[in-house]
C-alpha angles and dihedrals in degrees: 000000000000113000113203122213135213116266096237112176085189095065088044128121107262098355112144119258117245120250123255123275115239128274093239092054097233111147120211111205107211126252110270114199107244122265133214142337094285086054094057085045097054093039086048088044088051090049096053088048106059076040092061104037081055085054100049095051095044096063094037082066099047089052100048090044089055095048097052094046096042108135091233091174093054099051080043088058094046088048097054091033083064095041086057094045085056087054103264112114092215121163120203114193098192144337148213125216127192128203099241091058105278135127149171127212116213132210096358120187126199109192116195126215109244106260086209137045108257095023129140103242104238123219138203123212128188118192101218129358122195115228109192103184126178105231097172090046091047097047097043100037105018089229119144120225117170134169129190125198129190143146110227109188087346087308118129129228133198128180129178125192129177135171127188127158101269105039146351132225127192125188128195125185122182125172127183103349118168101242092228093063090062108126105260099352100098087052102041089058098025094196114104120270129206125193152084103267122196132191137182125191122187110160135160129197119188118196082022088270122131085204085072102039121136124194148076130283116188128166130188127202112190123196096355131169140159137206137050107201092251117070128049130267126231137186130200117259093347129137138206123044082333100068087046098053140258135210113236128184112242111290132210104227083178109209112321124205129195137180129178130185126216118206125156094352098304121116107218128183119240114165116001126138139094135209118206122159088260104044140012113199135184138191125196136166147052143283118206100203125212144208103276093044089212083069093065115121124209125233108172130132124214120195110203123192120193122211123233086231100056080046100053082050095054122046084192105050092049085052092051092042094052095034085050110130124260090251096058090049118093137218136246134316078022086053113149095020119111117235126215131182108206103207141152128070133302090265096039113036111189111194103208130179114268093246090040114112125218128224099255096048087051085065096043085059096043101054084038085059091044085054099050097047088047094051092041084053090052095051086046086051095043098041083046091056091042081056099052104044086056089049099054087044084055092047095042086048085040094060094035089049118142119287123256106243102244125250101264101026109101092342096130082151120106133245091291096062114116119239116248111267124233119237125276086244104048085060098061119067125263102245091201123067110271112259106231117271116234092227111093123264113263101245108250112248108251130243115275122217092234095054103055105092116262112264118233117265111257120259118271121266112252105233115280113262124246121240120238118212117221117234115267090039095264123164083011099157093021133095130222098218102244091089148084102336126270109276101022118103131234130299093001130140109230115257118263112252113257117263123246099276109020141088124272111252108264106249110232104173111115128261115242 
């Protein structure tokens, strides 16, 4: 059996001994040429590794750095300062920003304009308030998707709002909210409000365009009531004793429903009144809403009854009731209700009396008047030409009539024959003016001598005059001019001018 031994250069015969290891014991392995194609993959994958890890770490850092040192008051400043440009006067303290697109408002403050002169500006602050916004949604697509969570008077409120090309949505929810915490409310009317007070909002707009927006709105109010019998009470856009306060006892609203339908960007009432044993009150009408939505313009009608009983318990209620205008008092079978317009715009609401008549609806009347009385004058114009036309055909058929037969012409009867008699209507006038016959006027007979009336006898001559020669003989043989005419002979009367119709008298005088 043949043992085969290991091949060793070091226990060779003459090899070279290996030099010492060092004294710290470290081995260093000797350098190997590199091999194949595997070994370069797994040196270059290494390599990208530790590259990316570097990465990696570097922009952790940036980011973290960035975050920490983020200026969040003043993003919370730029953010109120364009809320205020927009017309909200809102306040942010501070603000916190996380890296996937959310963020919470602290400490924010809505301060309301003072609806009257001399009033306190209210405001409204929320402790926290929850932005989810979507950042990758908004950076790809361009699409906008916010929510907005808060707590109001332990209520909570969600909103949703989201914009692509082609529609918007927008989305409130609002659960168990003292009514007077409602944003403006409390300081619009300025008298104190009670109640638990609910909304939802579910509204589409394709084409972004609220003129086009389809969805429901309803709102609840349970238990509600207003007054106090201290301060004043003002409504909106009223005038009168109304728009300068008056002081009401504390009245019971009920629980008052509401439910309104959007189709086609118009905002209808289905369902909103309320019934109490102080008041009854009713809301009716439409709202056609435009792009911008502050441009939209009310019409809507309330009808308010109010009770005998609330009445006997305010002297000034019952004033303001009896003393109410003509054009808030309705008629029957409404008789004894009060009537309101709600116009103007969201910004701008205008109360009306129910028979009032905006400006606007003035002018409607008035061009739908203008219209009437243009389209009655043209039916008078165009009857009165009808008329006439048929009046001119009578009278042309009237004048072209058919001839009489003539006396001997087919009269074989005897002398007790009736003659024939002429029609009803050749016997009446003709009122327009005849139109000319085709058959040739008949010559007028002319004038005969005899019978021209016989014209006076002229006057008689005076006496010719006598000449009186002058002494000396002088002119004796010549006229002066101022005698008998030239041409007629002495002592001889002037002939008498010849008649109309006759020759003139032959002149036989001779001829010097």
């Amino acid at each position: 059996m043949k043992i085969r031994l290991p091949n060793l250069a070091s226990l060779r015969r003459g090899a070279e001994v290996p030099a010492a290891l060092p004294p710290s014991g470290t081995v260093v392995a000797p350098a190997v040429a590199i091999g194949g194609f595997g070994d370069r993959m797994r040196l270059l994958s290494r390599r990208l590794r530790s590259s990316a890890g570097w990465v990696f770490l570097a922009v952790f850092v940036f980011f973290a750095f960035i975050w920490i040192s983020l200026p969040t008051r003043a993003l919370a400043w730029r953010i109120g300062h364009q809320a205020r440009q927009a017309g909200y006067l809102i306040d942010i303290e501070d603000m916190s920003v996380r890296p996937w697109g959310s963020a919470t408002l602290y400490n924010v403050t809505w301060t309301y304009a003072p609806s009257h002169p001399g009033q306190i500006p209210h405001q409204m602050v929320l402790d926290a308030v929850d932005v989810d916004f979507s950042v990758l949604g908004y950076l790809l697509l361009g699409n906008i998707d916010v929510e907005v969570d808060t707590v109001l008077d332990e209520a909570p409120i969600h909103v949703e709002y989201a914009r692509s090309s082609s529609e918007s949505s927008i989305k409130v929810e609002v659960t168990e909210l003292p009514l007077g915490s409602v944003p403006k409310l409390q300081q619009a009317l300025g008298a104190p409000l009670r109640g638990l007070f609910a909304l939802h909002v579910d509204m589409t707009m394709p084409e972004n365009l609220f003129e086009k927006a389809e969805g429901s709105i309803s709102l609840e109010c349970a238990s509600c009531s207003i007054g106090d019998g201290e301060e004043l009470l003002f409504i909106p856009g009223s005038s009168g004793i109304t728009a300068k306060g008056i002081t009401i006892p504390e009245i019971d609203l009920g629980t008052l429903v509401g439910k309104l339908k959007v189709a086609e960007g118009r905002v209808s009432v289905e369902d909103f009144k309320t019934k109490s044993a102080d008041i009854e009150l009713e809301v009716i009408g439409d709202m056609p809403l435009k792009d911008p939505f502050s441009k939209s313009e009310f019409a809507f009608q309330m009808k308010l009854l109010v009770t005998q009983a609330l009445q006997d318990k305010s002297e000034t209620l019952r004033f303001a009731v009896q003393t109410a205008g003509p054009s808030s008092k309705m008629d029957p079978p409404d008789e004894g209700w009060l009537g309101f317009k709600l116009r103007g715009t969201v910004g701008k609401p205008r109360f009306m009396g129910i028979k009032s008549k905006t400006a606007e609806e003035r002018m409607l009347e008035r061009r739908q008047k203008n219209a009437e009385r243009e389209a009655a004058r043209k039916t008078r114009s165009k009857s009165r030409s009808t008329s006439k036309k048929t009046e001119e055909k009578d009278a042309l058929e009237r004048n072209n009539g058919p001839e009489l037969p003539s006396a001997g012409a087919g009269d074989t009867g005897g002398p007790d024959k009736e003659p024939a008699k002429t029609p009803e209507t050749e016997m009446k006038p003709a009122e327009p003016p005849p139109t000319p016959s085709t058959q040739p006027p008949e010559p007028e007979p002319e004038a005969r001598q005899e019978e021209r009336p016989a014209e006076p006898p002229p006057p008689p001559l005076p006496p010719p005059m006598e000449e009186v020669q002058a002494e000396g003989g002088q002119g004796q043989g010549q006229g002066d001019g101022q005698g008998q005419p030239e041409g007629q002979p002495d002592g001889q009367a002037p002939a008498e001018p010849p008649r109309e119709g006759e020759a003139p008298p032959a002149n036989d005088a001779p001829t010097g």
